[in-house]
C-alpha positions in Angstrom: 12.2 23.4 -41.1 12.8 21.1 -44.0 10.7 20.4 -47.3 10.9 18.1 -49.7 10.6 18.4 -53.4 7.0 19.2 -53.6 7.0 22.0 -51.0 5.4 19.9 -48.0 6.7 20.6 -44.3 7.6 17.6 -43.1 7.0 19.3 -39.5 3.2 19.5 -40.2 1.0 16.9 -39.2 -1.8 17.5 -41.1 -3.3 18.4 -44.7 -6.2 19.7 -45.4 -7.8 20.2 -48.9 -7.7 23.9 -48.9 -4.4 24.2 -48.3 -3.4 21.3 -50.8 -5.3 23.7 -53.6 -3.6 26.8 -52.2 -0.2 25.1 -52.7 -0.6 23.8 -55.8 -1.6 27.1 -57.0 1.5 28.4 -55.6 3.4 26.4 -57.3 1.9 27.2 -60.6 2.4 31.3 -60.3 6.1 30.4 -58.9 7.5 27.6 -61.7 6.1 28.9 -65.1 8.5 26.3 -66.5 7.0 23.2 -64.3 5.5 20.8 -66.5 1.6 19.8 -65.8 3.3 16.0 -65.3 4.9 17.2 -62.4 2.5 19.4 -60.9 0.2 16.7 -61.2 3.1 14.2 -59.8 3.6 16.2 -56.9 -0.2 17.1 -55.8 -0.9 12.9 -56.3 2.0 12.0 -53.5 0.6 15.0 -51.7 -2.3 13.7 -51.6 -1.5 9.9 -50.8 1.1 11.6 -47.9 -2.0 13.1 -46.6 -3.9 9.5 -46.5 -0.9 8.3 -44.6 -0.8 11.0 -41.9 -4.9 10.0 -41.4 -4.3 6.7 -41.3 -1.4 7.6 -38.7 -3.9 9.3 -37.0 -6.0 6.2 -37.0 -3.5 3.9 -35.3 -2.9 7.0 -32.6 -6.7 6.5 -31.6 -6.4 2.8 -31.4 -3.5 3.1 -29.3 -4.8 5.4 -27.0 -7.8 3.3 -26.7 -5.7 0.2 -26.2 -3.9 2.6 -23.1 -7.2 3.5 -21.8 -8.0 -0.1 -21.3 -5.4 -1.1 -19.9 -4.8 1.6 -17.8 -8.8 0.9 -16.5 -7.1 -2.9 -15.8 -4.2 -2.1 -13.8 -6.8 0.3 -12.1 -8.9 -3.0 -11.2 -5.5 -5.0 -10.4 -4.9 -2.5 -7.5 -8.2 -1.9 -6.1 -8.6 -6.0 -6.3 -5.3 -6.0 -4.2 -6.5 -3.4 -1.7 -9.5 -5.3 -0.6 -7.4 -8.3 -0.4 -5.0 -6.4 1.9 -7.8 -5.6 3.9 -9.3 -8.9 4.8 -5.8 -9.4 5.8 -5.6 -6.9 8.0 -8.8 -7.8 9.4 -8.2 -11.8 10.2 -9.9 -12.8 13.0 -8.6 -16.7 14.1 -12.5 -17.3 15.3 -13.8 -16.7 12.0 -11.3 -17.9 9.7 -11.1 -21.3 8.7 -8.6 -21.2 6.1 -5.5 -19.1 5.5 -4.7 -19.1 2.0 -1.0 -18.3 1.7 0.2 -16.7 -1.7 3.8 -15.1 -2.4 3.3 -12.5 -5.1 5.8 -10.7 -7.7 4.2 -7.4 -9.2 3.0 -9.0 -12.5 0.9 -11.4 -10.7 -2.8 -10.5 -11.0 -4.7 -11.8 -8.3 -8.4 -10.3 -9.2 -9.6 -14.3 -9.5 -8.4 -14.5 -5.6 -11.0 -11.1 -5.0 -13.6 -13.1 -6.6 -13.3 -16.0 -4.9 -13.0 -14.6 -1.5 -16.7 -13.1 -2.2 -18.1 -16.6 -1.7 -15.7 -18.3 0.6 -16.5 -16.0 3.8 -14.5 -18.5 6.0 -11.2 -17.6 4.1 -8.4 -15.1 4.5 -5.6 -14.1 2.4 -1.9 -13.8 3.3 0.0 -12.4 0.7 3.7 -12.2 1.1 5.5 -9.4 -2.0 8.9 -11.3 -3.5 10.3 -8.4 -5.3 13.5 -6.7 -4.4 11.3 -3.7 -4.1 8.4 -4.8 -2.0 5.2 -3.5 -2.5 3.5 -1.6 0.4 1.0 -2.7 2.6 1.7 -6.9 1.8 4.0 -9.5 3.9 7.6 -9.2 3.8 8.7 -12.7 4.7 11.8 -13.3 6.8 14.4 -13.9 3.3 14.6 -12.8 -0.3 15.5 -16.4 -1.2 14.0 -19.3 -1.8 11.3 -18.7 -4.2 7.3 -19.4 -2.3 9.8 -21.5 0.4 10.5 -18.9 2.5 7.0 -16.8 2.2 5.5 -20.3 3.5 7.9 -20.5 6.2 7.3 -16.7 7.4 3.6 -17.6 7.8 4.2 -20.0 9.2 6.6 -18.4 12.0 4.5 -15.5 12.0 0.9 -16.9 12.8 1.8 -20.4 14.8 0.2 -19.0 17.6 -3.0 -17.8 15.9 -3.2 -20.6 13.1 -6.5 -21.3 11.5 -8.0 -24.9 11.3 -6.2 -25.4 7.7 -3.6 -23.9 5.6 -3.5 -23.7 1.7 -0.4 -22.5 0.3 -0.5 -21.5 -3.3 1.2 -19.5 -6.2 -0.1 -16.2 -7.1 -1.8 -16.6 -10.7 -5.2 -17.4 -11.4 -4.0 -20.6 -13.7 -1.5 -23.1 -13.2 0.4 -26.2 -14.7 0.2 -28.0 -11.6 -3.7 -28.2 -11.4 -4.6 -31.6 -13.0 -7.6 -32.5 -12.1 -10.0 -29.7 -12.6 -8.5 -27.7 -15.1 -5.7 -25.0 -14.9 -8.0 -22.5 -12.9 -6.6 -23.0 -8.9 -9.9 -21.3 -8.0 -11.7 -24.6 -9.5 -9.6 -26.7 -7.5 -9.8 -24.6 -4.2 -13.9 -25.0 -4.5 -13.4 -28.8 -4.9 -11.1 -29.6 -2.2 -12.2 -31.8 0.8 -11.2 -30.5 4.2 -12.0 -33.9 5.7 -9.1 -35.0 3.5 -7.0 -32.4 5.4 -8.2 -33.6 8.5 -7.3 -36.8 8.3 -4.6 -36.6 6.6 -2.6 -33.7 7.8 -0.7 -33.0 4.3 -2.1 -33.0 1.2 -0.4 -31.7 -2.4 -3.4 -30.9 -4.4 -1.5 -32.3 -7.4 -2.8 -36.0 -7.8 0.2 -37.1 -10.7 2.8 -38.7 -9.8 5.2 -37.5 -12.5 7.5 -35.7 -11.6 8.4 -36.6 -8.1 7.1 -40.4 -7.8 8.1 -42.8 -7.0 11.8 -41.8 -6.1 13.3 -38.0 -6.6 16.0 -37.8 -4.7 18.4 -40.8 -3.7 20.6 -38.3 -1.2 23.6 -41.3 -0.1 24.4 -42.3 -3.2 24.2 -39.1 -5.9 25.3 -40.1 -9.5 28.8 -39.2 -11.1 27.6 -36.3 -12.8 25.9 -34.9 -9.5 29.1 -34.7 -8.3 30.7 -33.6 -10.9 28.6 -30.7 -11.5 28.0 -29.9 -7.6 24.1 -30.6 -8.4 21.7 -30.1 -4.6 21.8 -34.1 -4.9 25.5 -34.2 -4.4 24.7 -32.4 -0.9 21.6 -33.4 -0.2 23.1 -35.4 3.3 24.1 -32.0 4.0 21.2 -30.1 3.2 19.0 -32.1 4.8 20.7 -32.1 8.0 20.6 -28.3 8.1 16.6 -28.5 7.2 16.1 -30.9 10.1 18.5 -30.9 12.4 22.2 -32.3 13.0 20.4 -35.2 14.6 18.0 -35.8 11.8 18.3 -39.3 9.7 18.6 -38.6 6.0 16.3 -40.8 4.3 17.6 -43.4 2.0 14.8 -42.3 -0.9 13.0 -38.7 -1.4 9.5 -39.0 -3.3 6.9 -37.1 -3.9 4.2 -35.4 -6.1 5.6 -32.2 -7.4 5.6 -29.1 -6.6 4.8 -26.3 -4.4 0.7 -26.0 -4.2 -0.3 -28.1 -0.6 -2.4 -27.7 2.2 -1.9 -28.8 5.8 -3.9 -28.7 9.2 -3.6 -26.9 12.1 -2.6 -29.9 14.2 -0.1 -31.2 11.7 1.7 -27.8 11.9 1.6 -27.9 15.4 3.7 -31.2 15.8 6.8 -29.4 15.0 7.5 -26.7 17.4 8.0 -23.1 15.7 11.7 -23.3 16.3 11.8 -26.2 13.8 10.5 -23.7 11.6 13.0 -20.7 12.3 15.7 -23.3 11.8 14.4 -23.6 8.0 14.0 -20.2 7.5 18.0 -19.6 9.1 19.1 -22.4 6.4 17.2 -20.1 3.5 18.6 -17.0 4.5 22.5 -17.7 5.1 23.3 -22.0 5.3 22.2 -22.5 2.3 24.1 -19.6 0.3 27.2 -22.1 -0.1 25.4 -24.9 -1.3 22.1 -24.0 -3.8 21.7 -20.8 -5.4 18.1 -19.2 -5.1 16.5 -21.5 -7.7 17.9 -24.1 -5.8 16.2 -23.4 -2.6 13.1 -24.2 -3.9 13.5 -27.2 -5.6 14.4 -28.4 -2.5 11.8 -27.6 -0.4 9.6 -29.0 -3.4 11.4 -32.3 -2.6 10.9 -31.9 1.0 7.7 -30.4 2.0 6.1 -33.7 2.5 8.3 -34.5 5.1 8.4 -31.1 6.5 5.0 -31.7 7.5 4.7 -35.1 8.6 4.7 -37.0 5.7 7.1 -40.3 5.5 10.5 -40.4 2.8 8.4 -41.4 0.0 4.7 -40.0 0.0 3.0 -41.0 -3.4 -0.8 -42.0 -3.3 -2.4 -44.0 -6.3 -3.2 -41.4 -8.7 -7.3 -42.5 -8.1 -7.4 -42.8 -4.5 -5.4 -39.3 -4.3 -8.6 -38.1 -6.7 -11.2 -39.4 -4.7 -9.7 -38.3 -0.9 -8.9 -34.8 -2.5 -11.6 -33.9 -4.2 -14.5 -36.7 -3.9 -14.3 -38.0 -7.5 -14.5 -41.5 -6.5 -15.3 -43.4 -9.5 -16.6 -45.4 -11.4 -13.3 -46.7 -12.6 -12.8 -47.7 -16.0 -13.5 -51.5 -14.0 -16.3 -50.1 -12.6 -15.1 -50.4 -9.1 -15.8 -47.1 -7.1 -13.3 -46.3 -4.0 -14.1 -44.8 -1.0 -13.2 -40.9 0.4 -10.8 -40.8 3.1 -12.7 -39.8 6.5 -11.8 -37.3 9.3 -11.1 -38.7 12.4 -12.6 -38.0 15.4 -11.5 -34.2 16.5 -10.9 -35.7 19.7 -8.2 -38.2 17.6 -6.1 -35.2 16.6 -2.8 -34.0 18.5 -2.9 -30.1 18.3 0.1 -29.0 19.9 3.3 -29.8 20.0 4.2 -31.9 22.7 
């Protein structure tokens, strides 16, 4: 056990008074020749050493209170998550209306999706786990790759036969950048949405900018110099494409659309591509697309394509106020003082449900 100069243990982790006196004292009887400036010397940075050690002591209580908090929120994280896996468990097509589809990494805190789910009866989550170690009791979906791309697929796949009325397919945290309308809060904009929209519409993105995306993305026959040069997705998009679609698929001259990944869809519009439309995506995630985008890749081009994946023409980009008003009812007035009209659902007896 070391000391230093003034006899202190550096081992101990605490001095009291008493013992401060008693060593002191020690020091007298031992080192007649000590001179009172250094006794006093060496009892003053005793004495501030022993400050130190309290106010050491002092952080150790904030830390460990900081620990106990945050040990009480990853407490709340999983128990929020449990009950969410149970309503999963529990889906029932004749009482669900809407399947709200999430892929989820570990870090993603989903207690605003608990709270939500306590006022919108009518919903059921599907949560898919993207880490290379998944966590138990959620989704696996059919490939590691992809991003959210192949999480929406699998639910696809997995529940055509027992789809609800509409689909919502969403990232995982309580706030993101692609909410413009009602703030960055996706529970906000989930509250807002019009299902009539949905309806009659089949495809929505609730994104209402255009930028990125509109009015053209992608031009896939005629990718620039330094697309090819660099083997960007845009040099291959013919490629791509016809491995999404189909062989006999025609590759559109111009790709837009609103960015990115947030979008909800019908029953019926899902229903007008057969499921093995579906697997075929899925197939080009897992293996066919391996030679031509790497995983970041994957989704970027499903963010370019979902439009058209569900029903939606080449270049899908509604006026930014007329997107507003069929999404979410906020119709105006406009700055002219014009106010425009929500989109209506058409008659149930209008929609095509299955395919073929």
């Amino acid at each position: 056990m070391n000391s230093d100069k003034c006899g202190h243990s550096r081992s101990e982790s605490r001095v009291n008074p008493g013992r401060l006196k008693r060593s002191i004292a020690s020091w007298i009887r031992h080192q007649p020749t000590l001179s009172g400036f250094m006794i006093f010397a060496c009892a003053i940075l005793m004495i501030i050493k022993s400050g130190h050690l309290d106010d050491y002591r002092s952080v150790q209580i904030v830390d460990e209170t900081l620990d106990t908090k945050q040990s009480a929120e990853e407490t709340e994280k999983v128990a929020a998550l449990s009950e969410l896996v149970k309503k999963t468990q529990s889906y029932d097509v004749n009482s669900t209306k809407v399947a709200l589809v999430l892929p989820k990494t570990r870090s993603d805190d989903l207690r605003w999706l608990r709270d939500y789910l306590q006022t919108q009866t009518d919903n059921t989550p599907f949560i898919y786990t993207m880490d290379q170690k998944p966590e138990r009791e959620l989704l696996v979906a059919h490939s590691s790759r992809g991003r959210e791309a192949s999480a929406y697929l699998s639910f696809v796949v997995d529940l055509y036969e027992e789809l609800p009325e509409y689909s919502i397919f969403l990232h995982a945290n309580p706030e993101q950048w692609h909410n413009d309308l009602f703030g960055p809060q996706t529970s906000s904009v989930l509250k807002s949405l019009r299902r009539e929209a949905v309806d009659a519409m089949g495809y929505l993105n609730l994104r209402c900018t255009n930028n990125p995306g509109c009015p053209t993305h992608i031009n896939p026959n005629s990718p620039t110099q330094a697309d090819i040069d660099k083997n960007d997705a845009r040099a291959n998009f013919p490629s791509i494409y016809k491995g999404i679609f189909g062989e006999e698929a025609q590759v559109p001259e111009h790709i837009g659309g609103i960015c990115c990944a947030q979008f909800a869809v019908s029953r019926a519009r899902i229903w007008q591509r057969p499921r093995s439309d579906y697997i075929r995506m899925l197939n080009w995630i897992d293996k066919k697309s391996v030679p031509l985008v790497d995983d970041y890749g994957v989704g970027w081009v499903f963010e370019t394509l979902w439009h058209i994946v569900f029903g939606m023409e080449g270049i899908h980009c509604p006026l930014y106020e007329q997107c507003r008003c069929d999404n979410y009812g906020w119709c105006g007035p406009l700055p002219s003082g014009k106010t425009l009209t929500a989109i209506a659902a058409p008659q149930k007896n209008q929609l095509k449900y299955r395919y073929g």
